[in-house]
N, C-alpha and C positions, 0 to 999 in steps of 0.2 A: 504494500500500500504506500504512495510517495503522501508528502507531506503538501497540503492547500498552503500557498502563500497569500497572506491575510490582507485586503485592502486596505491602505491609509483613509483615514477619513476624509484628507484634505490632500490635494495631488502637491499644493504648493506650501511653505511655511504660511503659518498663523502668523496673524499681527494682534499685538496687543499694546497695552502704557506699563511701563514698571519706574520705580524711582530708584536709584542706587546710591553709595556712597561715594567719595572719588578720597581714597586715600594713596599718602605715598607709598610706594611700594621700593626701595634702593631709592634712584634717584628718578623713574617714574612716577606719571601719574597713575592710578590704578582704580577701576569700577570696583566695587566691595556689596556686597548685600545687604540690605539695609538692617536683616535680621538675625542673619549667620556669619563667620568670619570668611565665607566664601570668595575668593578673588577671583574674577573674570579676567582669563587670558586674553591678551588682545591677539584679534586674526584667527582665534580658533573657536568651534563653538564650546560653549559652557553642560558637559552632561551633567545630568543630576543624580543624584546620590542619596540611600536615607539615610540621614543626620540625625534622627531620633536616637537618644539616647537610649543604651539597652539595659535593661533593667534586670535586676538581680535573677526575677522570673523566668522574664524571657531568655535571658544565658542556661537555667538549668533545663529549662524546659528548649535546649539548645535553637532557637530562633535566628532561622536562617535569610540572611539581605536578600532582598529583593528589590527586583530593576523597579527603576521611580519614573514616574507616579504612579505608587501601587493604589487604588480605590479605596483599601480600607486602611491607607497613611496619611499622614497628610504630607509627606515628601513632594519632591520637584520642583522646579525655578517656577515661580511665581508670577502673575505679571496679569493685567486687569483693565476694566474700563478707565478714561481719564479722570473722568469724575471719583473714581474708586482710589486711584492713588495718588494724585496730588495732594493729597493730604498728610501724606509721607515728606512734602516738603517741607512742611514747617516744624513737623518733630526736631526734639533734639538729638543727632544720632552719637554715638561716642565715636570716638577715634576720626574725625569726617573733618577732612579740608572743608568741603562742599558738598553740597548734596545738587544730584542732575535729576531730570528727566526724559525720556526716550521711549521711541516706539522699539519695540524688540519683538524680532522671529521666532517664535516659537513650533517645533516639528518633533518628529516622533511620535508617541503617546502622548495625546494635549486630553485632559481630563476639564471636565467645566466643573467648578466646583465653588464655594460663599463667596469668594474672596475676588473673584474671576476663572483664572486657569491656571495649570499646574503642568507642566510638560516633561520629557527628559531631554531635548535639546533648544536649546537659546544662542541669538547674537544679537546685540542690536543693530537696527537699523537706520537707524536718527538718534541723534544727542541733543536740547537743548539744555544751557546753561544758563540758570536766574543770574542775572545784573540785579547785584542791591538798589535799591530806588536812592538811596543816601548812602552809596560807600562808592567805592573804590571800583571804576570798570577795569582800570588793569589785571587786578585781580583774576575778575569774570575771562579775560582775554588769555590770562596765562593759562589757568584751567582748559578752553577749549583749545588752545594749541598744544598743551598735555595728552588732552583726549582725543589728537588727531592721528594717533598711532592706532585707535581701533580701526582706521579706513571706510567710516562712515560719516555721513554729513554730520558736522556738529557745528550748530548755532546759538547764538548768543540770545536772550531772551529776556526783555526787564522784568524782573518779580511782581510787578503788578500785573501782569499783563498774563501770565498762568491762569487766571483765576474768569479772565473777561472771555465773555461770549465766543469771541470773536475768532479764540482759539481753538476753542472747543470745535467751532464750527469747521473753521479750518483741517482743523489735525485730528478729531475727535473720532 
């Protein structure tokens, strides 16, 4: 009996919003997760992993890894409507130069799930960068030429301006 190879649900990546951290990495700039200590290589995609911590149980009762996003985990790179996570930009994250937003590919196993969606592979595909409304655009400027080693458009974006209609309509 040969084995049926299984239709993807989607022939092309998924698009979705995710917010990330940009911390230094050596003397890079570096995407970070905004919830795990996850680094996003640039130029390669990002597979996902469960990170769930194994619990005393699950070791005797020997609990074995499974490819992510398994249904009954909550594993996988993460990534959501716009309105879902920009709200991630005004947290305080730790260890964060800055924090970005971007559109990001998601393929593989893409699960829909509270939060948006949960995949096992990711890249982004757009970057913008909030310009403080009262700070420092060089700042904003050195970050996007940081983040120009992922080989995706990355644009500057003043922080009022995430929040207005106008982008949502746009990029939404």
């Amino acid at each position: 009996m040969t084995d049926l190879a299984v239709a993807p649900d989607y022939a092309e990546p998924f698009e979705a919003w995710r917010v990330w951290r940009v911390v230094g990495h050596g003397r890079e700039l570096t995407l970070a997760s905004i919830v795990k200590r996850t680094l996003w290589p640039p130029r390669e995609a990002l597979a996902a992993e469960c990170l769930k911590p194994t619990r005393l149980l699950d070791w005797v009762r020997r609990r074995q890894p499974h490819p992510a996003p398994a249904a009954a985990c909550e594993c996988g790179i993460y990534a959501g409507t716009l309105e879902c996570v920009r709200r991630y930009l005004t947290d305080t994250l730790p260890d964060a130069r800055a924090r970005v937003i971007g559109r990001v590919a998601l393929w593989g196993t893409v699960v829909e799930c509270d939060w948006g969606y949960r995949a096992s592979y990711a890249y982004p595909v757009a970057l913008w960068v909030p310009v403080p409304v009262r700070g420092r655009r060089s700042s904003a400027d050195d970050l996007a030429a940081g983040l120009e080693r992922y080989g995706v458009p990355v644009r500057l974006l003043p922080s009022d301006r995430i929040h207005a209609p106008a982008f949502e309509r746009a990029f939404g």
